[in-house]
N, C-alpha and C positions, 0 to 999 in steps of 0.2 A: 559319363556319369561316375566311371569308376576312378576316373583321376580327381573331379570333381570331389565325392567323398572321400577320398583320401587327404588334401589338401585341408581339406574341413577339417580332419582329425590332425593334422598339423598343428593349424592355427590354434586348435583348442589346446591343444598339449603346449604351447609356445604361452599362449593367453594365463594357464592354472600354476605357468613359473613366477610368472610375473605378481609377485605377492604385494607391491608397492603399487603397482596401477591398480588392483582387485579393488585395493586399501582407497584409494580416491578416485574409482567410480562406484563405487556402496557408501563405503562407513561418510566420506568428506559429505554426498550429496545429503545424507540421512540427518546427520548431525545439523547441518544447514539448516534444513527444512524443517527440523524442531524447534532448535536456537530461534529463526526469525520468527517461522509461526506464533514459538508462545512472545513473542515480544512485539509483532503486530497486533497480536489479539488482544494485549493489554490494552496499546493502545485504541483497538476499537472499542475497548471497554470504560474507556476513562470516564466518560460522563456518568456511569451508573453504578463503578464500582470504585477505582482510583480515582479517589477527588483532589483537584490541586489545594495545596493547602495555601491559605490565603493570611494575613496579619491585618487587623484591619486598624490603624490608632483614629478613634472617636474625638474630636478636641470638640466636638457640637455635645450640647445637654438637651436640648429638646428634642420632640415627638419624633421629627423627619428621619434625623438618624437611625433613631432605633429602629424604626420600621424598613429602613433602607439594609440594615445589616441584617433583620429579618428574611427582607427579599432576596438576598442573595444566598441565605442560607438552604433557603424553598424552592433555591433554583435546580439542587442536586449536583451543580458541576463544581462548588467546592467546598473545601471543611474549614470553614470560618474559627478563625480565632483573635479575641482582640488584646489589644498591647496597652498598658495605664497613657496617659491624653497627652500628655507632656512630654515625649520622647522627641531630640533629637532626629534631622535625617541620618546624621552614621546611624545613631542608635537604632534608630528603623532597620537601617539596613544589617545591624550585625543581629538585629532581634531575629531578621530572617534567614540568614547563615545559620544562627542556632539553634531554631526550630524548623530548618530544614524546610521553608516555605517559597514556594515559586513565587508569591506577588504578595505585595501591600499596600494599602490601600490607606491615604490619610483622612477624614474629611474634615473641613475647614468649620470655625466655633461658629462661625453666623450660619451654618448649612439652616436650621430649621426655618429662622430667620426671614433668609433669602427665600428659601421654599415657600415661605407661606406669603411675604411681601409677592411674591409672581403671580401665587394663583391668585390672590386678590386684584391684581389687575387684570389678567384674565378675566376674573369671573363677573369683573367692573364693564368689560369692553362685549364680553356675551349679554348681560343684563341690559347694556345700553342699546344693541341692537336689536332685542327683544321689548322696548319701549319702555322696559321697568327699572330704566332707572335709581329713581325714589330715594330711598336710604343708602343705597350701593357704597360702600365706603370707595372713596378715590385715593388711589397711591400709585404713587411712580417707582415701577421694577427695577429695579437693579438687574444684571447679571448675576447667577451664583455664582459665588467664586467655584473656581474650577475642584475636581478633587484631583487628590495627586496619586497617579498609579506607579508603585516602583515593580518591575519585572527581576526574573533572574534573567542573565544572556544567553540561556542555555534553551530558552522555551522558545519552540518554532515560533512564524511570524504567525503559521495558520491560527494556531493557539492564539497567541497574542489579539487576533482578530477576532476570536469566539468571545475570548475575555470580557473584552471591549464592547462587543456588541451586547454580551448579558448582563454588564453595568452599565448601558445605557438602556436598553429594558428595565433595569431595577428602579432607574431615577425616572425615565417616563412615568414607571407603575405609581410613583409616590409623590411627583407632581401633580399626575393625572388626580389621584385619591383627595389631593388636597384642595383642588380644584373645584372636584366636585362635590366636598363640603362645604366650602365656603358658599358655594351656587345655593345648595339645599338652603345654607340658613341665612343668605341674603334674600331668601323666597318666604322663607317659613318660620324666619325666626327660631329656629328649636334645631338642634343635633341632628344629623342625618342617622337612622337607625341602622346600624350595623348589620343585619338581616339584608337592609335595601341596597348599603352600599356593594357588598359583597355580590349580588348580583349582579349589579351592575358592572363593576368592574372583572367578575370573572365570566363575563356571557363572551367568549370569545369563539372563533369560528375554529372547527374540529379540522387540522389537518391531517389527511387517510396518506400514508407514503405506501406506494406501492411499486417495488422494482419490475421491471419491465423485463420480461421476457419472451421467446419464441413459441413455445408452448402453452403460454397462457396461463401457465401456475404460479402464483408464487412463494418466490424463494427470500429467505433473508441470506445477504451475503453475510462470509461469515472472512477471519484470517486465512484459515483451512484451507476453503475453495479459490482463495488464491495463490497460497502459497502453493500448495502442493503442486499442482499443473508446472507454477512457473520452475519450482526450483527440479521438478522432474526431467524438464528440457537443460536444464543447464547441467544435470549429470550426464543425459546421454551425450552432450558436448565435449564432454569429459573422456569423453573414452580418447581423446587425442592423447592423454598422456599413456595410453599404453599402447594404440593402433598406430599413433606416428612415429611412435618411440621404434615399435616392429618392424613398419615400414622402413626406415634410417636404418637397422643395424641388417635389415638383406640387404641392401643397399652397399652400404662396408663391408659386409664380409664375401660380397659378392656371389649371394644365391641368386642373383638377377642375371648375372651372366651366365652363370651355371644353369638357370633354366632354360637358356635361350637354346645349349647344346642337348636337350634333350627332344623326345618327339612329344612335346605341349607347347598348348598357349600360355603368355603369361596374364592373359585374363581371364584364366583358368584363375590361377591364384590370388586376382584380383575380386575376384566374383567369391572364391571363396573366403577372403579375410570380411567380403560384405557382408554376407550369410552369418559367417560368425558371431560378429560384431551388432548385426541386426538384431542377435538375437541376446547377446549381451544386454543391450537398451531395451528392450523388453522385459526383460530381468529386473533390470532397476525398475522401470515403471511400476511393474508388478509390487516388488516389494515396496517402495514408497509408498504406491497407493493403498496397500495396507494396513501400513504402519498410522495412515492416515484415517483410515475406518476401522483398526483395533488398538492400537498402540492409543493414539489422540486421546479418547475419552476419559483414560484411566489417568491421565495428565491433566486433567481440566482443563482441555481445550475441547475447540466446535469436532465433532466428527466429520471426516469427509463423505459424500453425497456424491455417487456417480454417478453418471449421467443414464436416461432411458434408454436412449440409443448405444447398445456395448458394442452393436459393430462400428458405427464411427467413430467409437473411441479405439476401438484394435485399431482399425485406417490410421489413423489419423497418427497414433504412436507408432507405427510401420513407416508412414513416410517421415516423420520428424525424425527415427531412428537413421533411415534411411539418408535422410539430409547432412546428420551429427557423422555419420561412417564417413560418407562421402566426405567431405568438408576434413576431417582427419587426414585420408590417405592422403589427400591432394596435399597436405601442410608436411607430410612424412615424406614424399616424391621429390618434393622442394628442397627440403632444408637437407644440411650438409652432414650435418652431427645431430646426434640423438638431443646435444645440449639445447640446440637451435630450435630441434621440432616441441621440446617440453616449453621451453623459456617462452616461443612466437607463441605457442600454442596456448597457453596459459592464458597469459595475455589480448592476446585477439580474444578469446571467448569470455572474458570481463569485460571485453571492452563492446563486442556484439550482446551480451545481455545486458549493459547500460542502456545502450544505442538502441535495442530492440524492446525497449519496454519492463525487463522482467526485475530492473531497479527503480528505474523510475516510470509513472505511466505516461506511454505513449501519448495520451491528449492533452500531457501538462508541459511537452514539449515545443518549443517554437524555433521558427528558421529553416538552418539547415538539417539543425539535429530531427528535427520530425520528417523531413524527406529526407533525412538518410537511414530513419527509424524502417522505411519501406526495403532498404537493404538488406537489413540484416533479417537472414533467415532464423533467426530465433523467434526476432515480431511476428513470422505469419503463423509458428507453429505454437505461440501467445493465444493468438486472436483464435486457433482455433478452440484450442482449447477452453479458452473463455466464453467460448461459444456453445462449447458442450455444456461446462461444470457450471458458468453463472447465468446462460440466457436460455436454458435448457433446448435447445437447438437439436436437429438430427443432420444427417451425414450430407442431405442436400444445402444445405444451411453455412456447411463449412466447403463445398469444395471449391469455392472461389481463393478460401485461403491455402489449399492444397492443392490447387494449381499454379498458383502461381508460386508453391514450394518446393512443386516439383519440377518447376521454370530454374530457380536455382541451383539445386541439385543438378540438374542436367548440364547445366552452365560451369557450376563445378567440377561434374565427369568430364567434362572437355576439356578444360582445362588441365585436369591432372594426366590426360592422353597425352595432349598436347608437352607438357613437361616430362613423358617418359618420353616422348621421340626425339624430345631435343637431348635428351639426356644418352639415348641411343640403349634405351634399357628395353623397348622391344621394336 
């Protein structure tokens, strides 16, 4: 035990030189974790606060238009503004470079026209199946001419599909409405009263969204509760630029061989660089999580919300820590030069937190990359976490992800045994 704490006191004393690893496993992961969070949480905000701004050029003078510019105004997802009737497409398009607007919208002079020749057939072809006939005016639809959406290239495809989908809501709602005027006063002769319509067309059925979770409360996810977990693992991962970098220079200067002449093991020293370092990534967690329940709010973002079970969360940051140590020494055991252990090191843990979820989500992956997603030991210490902080989960809940975390890890420590005996370093 007594070489044990000694060793300890080593490593810490080796660990509080190193002012440039301190520097990117704290300030790199903290800074991250703000930066993305507040720039996720915009975008979960978009529809309620950031609206995309829209141009819209009117070449129609009747009713349909206005009403249709109306509705998209009511829809809350964007800030409508219209452009005089007669513009040019550049024109269009340089109207929207210089009011800085993601889409434009044209619609065509016969819009009201078209709109109302449809619903008249419609409401010709429902009268005739309803026996009443009678005076039902007969006209032959046209198509409406299309409208023309111009985008910037810069707006995801998802976007582009939300778009899409709430101008074709807008033009259902103003077909529908014209539809069922023309019905009323091929029935009644007289104006559908405004009172009747409006019921009519707004009785829609209430959808209740409720996220799903293991406890049965619910939660609204927020940026916060995602970010923080994920970019909390990606610092403990981080400790490779200082634990491999440690590893590579005993290595060089040849304190491996020097220990071999003494009366120790050298997984004496290897136990203790874990210890240390274990408790490093605990540090960070710590502080993140924090920064996320005090820092957050006075920023105008969500606060972080920990989870009820605090022991599965200690677990759970114990063995991910414990994964991120292991996973380092074995990259520092390997490589030749400290250049080798930062440069691999860096890289592979970009490249495990793409592959494991914490960039992109794991279910929106396909192929190979979603079973290689099962690889990388970031994904499972993802999934646990997201099991604590979004499905409010306890410690029985996750240890399918922390076995099989600790299946890697262990796979890891062999490995790295394995590379000190070829290396003949114990």
């Amino acid at each position: 035990m007594f070489k044990l704490w000694a060793t300890i006191k080593k490593d810490v004393k080796i660990l509080l030189r190193d002012k440039v690893g301190i520097s990117l496993m704290f300030v790199m992961p903290i800074i991250l974790v703000i930066v993305v969070t507040s720039i996720q949480n915009s975008t979960f905000q978009l529809v309620n606060k950031n609206k995309l701004s829209i141009l819209i050029c009117n070449r129609d003078t009747g009713k349909s238009s206005a009403e249709l510019i109306a509705a998209l105004g009511k829809i809350g997802m964007f800030k409508v503004s219209q452009t005089p009737k007669n513009l040019s497409e550049k024109q269009i398009n340089d109207a929207m470079h210089n009011n800085d607007a993601m889409l434009g919208i044209v619609i065509p002079g016969n819009f009201s026209a078209k709109v109302s020749a449809k619903s008249k057939n419609a409401a010709g072809k429902a009268l005739t199946s309803f026996g009443l006939q009678g005076d039902t005016v007969k006209s032959k639809a046209n198509d409406i001419d299309p409208l023309t959406l111009y985008y910037n290239p810069v707006l995801q495809e998802s976007l582009q599909l939300s778009v899409k989908g709430a101008l074709q809501s807008a033009l259902q709602m103003i077909e529908s409405r014209q539809t069922l005027r023309t019905l009323y006063y091929s029935i009644n002769e007289k104006e559908l009263p405004q009172q009747l319509e409006n019921e009519m067309l707004n009785n829609k059925t209430v959808i209740n969204e409720v996220p799903v979770s293991k406890d049965g409360l619910r939660r609204t996810p927020n940026a916060t509760q995602h970010n923080v977990p994920a970019w909390t693992i990606f610092a403990m991962f981080f400790v490779i630029m200082s634990l491999g970098g440690s590893v590579v220079r005993e290595k060089v200067s040849g304190s491996f061989i020097r220990l071999k002449t003494l009366p120790t093991n050298y997984m004496v020293g290897l136990l203790s660089k874990q210890i240390t370092y274990m408790g490093v990534t605990m540090l960070q967690a710590f502080v993140i999580f924090s920064i996320g329940i005090w820092l957050f709010p006075f920023m105008n973002l969500p606060a972080l919300n920990l989870p009820s079970d605090l022991t599965a969360l200690v677990v759970t940051t114990l063995i991910c820590g414990w994964c991120a140590v292991s996973y380092s020494i074995c990259i520092g055991v390997f490589a030749e030069t400290q250049e080798q252990a930062n440069g691999f090191g860096a890289v592979s843990i970009v490249i495990l937190a793409a592959v494991g979820g914490l960039m992109v989500p794991s279910f929106a992956m396909q192929g190979i990359f979603k079973t290689a997603a099962n690889l990388s030991p970031m994904h499972w210490c993802l999934e646990a976490y997201y099991s604590l902080f979004l499905q409010g989960g306890k410690l029985k809940d996750v240890l399918s992800n922390l076995t099989l975390l600790v299946i890697i890890t262990v796979v890891i420590q062999f490995v790295t045994y394995l590379g000190l005996r070829r290396k003949n370093l114990i």
